[in-house]
N, C-alpha and C positions, 0 to 999 in steps of 0.2 A: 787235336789237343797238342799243347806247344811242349815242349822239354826243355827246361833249361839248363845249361852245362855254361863252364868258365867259358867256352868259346866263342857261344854265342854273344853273353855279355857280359860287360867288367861287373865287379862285385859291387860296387857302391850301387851302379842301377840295379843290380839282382835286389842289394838289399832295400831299398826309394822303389823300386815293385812290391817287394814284398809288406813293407811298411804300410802301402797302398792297400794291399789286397785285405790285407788284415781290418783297418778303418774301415774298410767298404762291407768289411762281412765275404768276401769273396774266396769261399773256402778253396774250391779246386786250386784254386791258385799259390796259396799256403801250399795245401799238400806238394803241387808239385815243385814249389820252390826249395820245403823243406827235403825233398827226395835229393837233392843234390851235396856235391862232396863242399861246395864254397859254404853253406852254413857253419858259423860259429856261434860261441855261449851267447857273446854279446850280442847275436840277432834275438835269438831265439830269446833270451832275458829281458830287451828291448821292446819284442813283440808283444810277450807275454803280458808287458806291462800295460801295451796298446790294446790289446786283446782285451786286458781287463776293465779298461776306462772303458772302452767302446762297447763293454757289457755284453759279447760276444760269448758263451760260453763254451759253443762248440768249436771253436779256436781255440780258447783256452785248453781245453782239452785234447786237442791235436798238438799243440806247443807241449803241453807238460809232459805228456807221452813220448816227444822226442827224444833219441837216444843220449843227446848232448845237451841235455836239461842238467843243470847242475841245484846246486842248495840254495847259494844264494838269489839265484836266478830265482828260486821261490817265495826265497824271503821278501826279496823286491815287490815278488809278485803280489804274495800276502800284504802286504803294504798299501799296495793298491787296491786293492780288494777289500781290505778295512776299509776303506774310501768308498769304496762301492758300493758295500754292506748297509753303509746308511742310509743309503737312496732305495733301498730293497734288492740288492744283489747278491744276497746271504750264496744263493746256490755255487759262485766262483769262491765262495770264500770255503764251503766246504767242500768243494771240487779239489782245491790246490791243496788243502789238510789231510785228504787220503791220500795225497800222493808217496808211496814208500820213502822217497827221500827227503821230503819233507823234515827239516829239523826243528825235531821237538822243542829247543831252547826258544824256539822263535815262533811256539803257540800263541795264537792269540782267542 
């Protein structure tokens, strides 16, 4: 199994992997991209959003859980998820609403 670090590769291909692995459903790969120090809000908010069109939910749930999840990164995410909800993907929408940082202002 691969490890990826700044060294190996620049950030934009960590992030166009990661972007990849997420559409594909390729969870190990998430995980071990998310394991490194180069992830910031805007991947993970980014993902989250891919995560959730791609109706992935056990990605969503590895995203949301990351330390460097923020509010808005939820809001976003809930966003997308009201979008997804109508197609029958209620469970990402109350995935991201138990999340603790989830902000209440932005219930839907």
């Amino acid at each position: 199994m691969c490890r990826y670090n700044s060294d190996q590769k620049s950030g934009t291909m960590q992030f166009d992997e990661f972007m990849a692995a997420i559409k594909a459903g390729n969870i190990d790969i998430v995980r071990q991209i998310l394991s490194n120090d180069v992830v910031v809000v805007y991947w993970l908010t980014v993902g989250l959003v891919a995560a959730i069109e791609s109706g992935n939910i056990d990605i969503v749930e590895i995203i949301i859980k990351h330390d460097g999840v923020v509010p808005y990164g939820l809001r976003q995410g809930v966003e997308a998820a009201v979008k997804a909800s109508q197609n029958g993907e209620s469970a990402i929408v109350d995935l991201i609403r138990s999340h603790p940082m989830f902000p209440v202002k932005y219930a839907v």
